[in-house]
N, C-alpha and C positions, 0 to 999 in steps of 0.2 A: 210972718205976722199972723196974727191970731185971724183978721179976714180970710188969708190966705189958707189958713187949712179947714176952716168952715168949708169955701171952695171948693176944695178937695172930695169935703167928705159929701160934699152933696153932688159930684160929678158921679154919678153912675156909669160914665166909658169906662173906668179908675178900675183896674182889673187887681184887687187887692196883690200884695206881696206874700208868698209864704213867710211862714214863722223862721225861715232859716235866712231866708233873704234879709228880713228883719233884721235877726240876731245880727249876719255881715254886714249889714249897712253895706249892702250892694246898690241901691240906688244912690245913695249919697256921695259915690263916687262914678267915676269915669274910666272903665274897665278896657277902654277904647286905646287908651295909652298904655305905656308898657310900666311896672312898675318902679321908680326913683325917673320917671322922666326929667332929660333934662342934666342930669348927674352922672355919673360912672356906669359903666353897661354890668347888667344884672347877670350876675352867674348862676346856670342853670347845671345842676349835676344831673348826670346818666345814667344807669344801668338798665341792662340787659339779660333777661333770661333767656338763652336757646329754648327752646321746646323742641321741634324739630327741624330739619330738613329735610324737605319731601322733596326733592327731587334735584336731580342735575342733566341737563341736557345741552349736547354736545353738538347736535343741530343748530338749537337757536343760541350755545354759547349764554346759556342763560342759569340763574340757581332757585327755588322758592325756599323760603323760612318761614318758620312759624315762630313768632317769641315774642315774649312780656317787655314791653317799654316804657320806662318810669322813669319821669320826671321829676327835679327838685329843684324850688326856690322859694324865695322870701317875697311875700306881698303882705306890706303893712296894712292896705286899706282891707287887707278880711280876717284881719285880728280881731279877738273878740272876746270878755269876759268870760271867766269858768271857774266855780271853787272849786274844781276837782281837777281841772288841770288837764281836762279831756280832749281829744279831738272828733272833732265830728268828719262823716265819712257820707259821701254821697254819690247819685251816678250820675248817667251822663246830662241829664236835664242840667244843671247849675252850670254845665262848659260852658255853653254856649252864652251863657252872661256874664263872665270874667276874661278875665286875662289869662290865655297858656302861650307855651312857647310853640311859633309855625315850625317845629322840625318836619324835615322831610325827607326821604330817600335818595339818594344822587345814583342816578342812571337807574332808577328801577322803569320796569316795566310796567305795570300793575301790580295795585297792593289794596286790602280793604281791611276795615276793621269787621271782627267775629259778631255779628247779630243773634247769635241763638244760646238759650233765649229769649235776651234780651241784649242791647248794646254793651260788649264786654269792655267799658272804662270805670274809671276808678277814680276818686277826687276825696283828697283826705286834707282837710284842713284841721290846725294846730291852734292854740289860744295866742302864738306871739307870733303868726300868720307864717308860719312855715306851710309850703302843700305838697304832697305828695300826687302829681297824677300820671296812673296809670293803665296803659291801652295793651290788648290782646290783637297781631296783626299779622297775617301773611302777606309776605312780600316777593314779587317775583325782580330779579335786578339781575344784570347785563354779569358776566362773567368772563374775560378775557382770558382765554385759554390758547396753548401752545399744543400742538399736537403732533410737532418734531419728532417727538416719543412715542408716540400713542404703539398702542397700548400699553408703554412702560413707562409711561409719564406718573407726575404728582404736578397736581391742578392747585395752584394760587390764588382764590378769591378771598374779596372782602365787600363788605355794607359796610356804604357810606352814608352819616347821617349829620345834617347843619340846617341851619336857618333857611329861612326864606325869605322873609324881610328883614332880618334884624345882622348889619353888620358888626363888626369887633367892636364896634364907637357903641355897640345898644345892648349886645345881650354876649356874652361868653360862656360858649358849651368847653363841660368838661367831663371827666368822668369822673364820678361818685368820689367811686372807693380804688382810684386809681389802674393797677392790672385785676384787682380782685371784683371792678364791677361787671366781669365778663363772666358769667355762669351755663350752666348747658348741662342736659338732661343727662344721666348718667345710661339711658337706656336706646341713645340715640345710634342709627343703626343706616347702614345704604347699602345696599343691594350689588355694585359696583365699584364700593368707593370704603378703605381707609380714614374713619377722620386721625388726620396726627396729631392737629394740635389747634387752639383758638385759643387769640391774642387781641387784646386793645391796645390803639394805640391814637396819637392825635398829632394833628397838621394844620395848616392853611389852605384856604384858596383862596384865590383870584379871580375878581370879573373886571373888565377893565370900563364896565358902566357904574358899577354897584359899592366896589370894593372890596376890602377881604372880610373873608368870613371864616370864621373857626368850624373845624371841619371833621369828627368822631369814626375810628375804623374799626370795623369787628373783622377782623383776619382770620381767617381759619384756613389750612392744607390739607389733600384731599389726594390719598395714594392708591392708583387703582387697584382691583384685585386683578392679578394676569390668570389665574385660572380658566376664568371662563372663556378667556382667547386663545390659553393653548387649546382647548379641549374643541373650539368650533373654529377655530382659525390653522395654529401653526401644528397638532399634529394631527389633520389631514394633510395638509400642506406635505408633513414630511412622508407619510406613507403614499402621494401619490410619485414624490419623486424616486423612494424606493421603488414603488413599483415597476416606474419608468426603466428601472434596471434590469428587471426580469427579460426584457428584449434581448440586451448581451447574451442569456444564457440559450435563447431557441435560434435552432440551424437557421442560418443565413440564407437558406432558398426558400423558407417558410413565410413567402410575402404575406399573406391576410396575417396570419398571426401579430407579426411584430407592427405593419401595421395599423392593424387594426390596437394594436396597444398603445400603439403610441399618439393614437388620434382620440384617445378615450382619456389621457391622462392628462392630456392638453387640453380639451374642453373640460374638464372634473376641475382643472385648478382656475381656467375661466370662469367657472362657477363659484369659485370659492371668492376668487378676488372680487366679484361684483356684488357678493354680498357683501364683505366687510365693507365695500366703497358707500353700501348705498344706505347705513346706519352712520355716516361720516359727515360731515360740511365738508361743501369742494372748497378745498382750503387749495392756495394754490403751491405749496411744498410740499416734499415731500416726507412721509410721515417713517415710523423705524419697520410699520408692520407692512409699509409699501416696499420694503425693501427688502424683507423676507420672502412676501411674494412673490414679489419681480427677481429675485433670483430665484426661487425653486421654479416659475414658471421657466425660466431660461435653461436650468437645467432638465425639464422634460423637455423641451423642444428642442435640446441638441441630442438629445436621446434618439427623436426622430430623423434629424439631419444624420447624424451614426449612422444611422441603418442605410438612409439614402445614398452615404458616401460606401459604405459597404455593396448594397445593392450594384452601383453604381461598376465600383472596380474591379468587381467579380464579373460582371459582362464582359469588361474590358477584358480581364486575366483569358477567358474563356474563349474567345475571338482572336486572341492571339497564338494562344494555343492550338486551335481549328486552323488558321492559316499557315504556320510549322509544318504542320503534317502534311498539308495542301488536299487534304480531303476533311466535308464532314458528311460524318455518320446520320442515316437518316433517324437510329436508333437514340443516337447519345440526343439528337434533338429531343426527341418523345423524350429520354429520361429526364432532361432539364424542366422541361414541361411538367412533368409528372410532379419532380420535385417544389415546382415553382407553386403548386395546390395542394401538396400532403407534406412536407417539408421532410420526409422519413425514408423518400428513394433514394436507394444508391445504387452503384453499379457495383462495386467490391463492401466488403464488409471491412472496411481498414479506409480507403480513399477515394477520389474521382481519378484516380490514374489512366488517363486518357490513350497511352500508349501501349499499358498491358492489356488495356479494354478492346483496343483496337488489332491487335497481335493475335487474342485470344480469340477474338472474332473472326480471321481470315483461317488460322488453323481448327476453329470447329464447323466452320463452313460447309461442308460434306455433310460431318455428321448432325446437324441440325436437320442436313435435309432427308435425312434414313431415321433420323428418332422417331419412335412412336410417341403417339398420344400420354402413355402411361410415362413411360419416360420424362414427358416432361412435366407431366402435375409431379411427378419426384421431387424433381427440383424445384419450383417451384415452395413447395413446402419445403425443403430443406433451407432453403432459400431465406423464407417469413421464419424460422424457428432461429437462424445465424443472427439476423436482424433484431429480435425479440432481447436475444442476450447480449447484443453488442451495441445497443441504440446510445450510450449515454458517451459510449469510447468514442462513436462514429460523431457524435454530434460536436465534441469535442475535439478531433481533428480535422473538421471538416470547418470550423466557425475561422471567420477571418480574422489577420493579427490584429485590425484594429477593433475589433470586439474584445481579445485577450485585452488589449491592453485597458479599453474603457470597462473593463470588473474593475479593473484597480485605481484607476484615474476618476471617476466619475464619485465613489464614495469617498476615497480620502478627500478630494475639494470640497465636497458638503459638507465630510467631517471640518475640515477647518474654517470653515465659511461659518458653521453653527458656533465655534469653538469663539471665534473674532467675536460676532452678531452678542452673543450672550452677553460677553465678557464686559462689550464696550456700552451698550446700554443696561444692564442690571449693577 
């Protein structure tokens, strides 16, 4: 009534309307409800620009996104005369006085809209009340990864996006432009990761308080690069069990040397496996690059039982051999000794032949004890020059059979362990 807007204009709380407010006859409605309440649930179409993907981590099983989300539908109450047939374009101040859709994230973790700057949204109204709005937003959301493989896996994630208030009965999300509303930056890039492919696709859910709600997936696969894990993981891994093998080749009485090699090969790969564990989630299966390690770990540390089981039987062979003859030499002990800290003494230039050694010893008996001094620095140097030229023959029949056989035993099983390993996960 004509009192009525006298009223009005004499209330000075009356905090005028803008001219666009106006134009929408935004007060004149009730922006509180959702558009057609009451009638068919309003369909809202989707699209999606990737922007980027900053990151994937494998710890918290988590992904962040950056990208464009734009909203469409029809509200008749902010229809509005135009001879030109224009749409007017505004920011984020008029949100918050109409009507949008509550989409939201399922299973994110943190997400915000871009402020710099200023609020990165977008509100585009049409003259027969079409809107277009549009938000700039990173998102961080849960990523459910398998690590069965790792590091030769390809990782499965998707953003899910639906209502929050509005079930099927009120509002129906869909996507735009069908598989073509999923777009992504041509320049997008990870540091660890293959992207293969990104796919829309759409579903239901379920609350059994709420009921169903129409439910948006942005799918995308994610194949790792294995480079960086051969290069810091699997070939150390295999050069320290190579090296493990180098023990086969040094004389069997050469204890520090072997080892001392093989207690050094065995902590280098305890090194190796607790780094890759501790950039990992303690996932409780086991993963394919756990199983690389824990064998090549298995093959140095029989490398070292080798030696022990060498060490071991050569005592035995030599004590049996000492009680045959029923004497031992005070000398042949010194040489064991000897040998057992330079690994390079022998008593012949050919063998440890126990019996010529011992022969040769009662028939030079005398003359040991008439040699002169000169005499025997003679020998002696004859002695280190024999040695000098025959070191690789002597070390070679002096190494025990099961040394012979672990040169050949120990790298063909790697070879086909690796040969398997590749095969069945690549």
């Amino acid at each position: 009534s004509k009192r009525e807007i006298k009223m009005r204009k004499l209330d000075s709380t009356k905090v005028r309307p803008l001219k666009s407010e106006q134009l929408l006859r935004i007060e004149d409605h009730d922006f509180a409800l959702r558009p057609g309440f009451g009638g068919s649930p309003i369909p809202v179409g989707i699209d999606v620009q990737v922007e980027s993907i900053d990151s994937i981590s494998e710890v918290d099983m988590d992904f962040t996104m950056t990208l464009y989300l734009r909203h469409y539908w029809k509200d008749e109450r902010l229809s509005f005369h135009s001879n030109k047939n224009k749409s007017m374009t505004f920011d984020g101040r008029l949100i918050k006085k109409i009507w949008v859709p509550d989409v939201f994230f399922v299973h994110s973790k943190r997400s915000f809209i871009h402020d710099t700057t200023v609020e990165n949204v977008m509100l585009r109204v049409y003259p027969d009340g079409n809107v277009l709005f549009s938000l700039r937003i990173t998102v961080s959301a849960m990523c459910f990864m398998d690590f069965s493989r790792f590091p030769l896996d390809t990782q499965n994630c998707s953003l899910e996006l639906e209502s929050y208030a509005y079930n099927e009965d009120d509002l129906m999300l869909y996507w735009k432009h069908g598989n073509k509303s999923l777009s992504t930056d041509e320049h997008i890039s990870l540091s660890q990761f293959f992207i293969e492919e990104f796919s829309a696709s759409s579903g239901l859910a379920f609350y059994s308080s709420t009921g169903w709600y129409n439910r948006l997936f942005i799918n995308f696969a994610l194949r790792r690069h294995i480079f960086f894990f051969v290069l810091q993981s699997y070939f150390p891994a295999m050069l320290m069990v190579m090296l493990s093998w180098v023990s086969f080749w040094i004389d069997r009485r050469a204890v520090p040397a072997r080892v001392s090699l093989g207690i050094t090969t065995v902590l280098t790969m305890s090194t190796i496996m607790t780094g890759v564990s501790a950039s990992m989630p303690q996932v409780s299966y086991i993963k394919a690059v756990d199983v690389y390690l824990w064998i090549s770990f298995l093959f140095v540390f029989l490398s070292v039982i080798e030696y022990a089981a060498v060490n071991y039987l050569t005592t035995i062979e030599e004590r049996k051999q000492l009680k045959k003859r029923g004497k031992a030499s005070g000398m042949y002990i010194d040489a064991v000794q000897a040998m057992a800290f330079d690994g390079c003494f022998h008593d012949t230039d050919v063998d440890m032949d126990l019996t010529a050694f011992s022969d040769r010893c009662e028939e030079n008996e005398t003359r040991a004890r008439t040699a002169s001094v000169s005499n025997m620095d003679t020998t002696r140097i004859k002695r280190k020059r024999s040695l000098k030229g025959n070191v690789g023959r002597i070390i070679l029949q002096n190494n025990h059979v099961i040394d012979t056989y672990s040169r050949i035993i120990f790298p063909s099983v790697y070879i086909v362990f690796n040969f398997f390993y590749w095969g069945l996960y690549i």
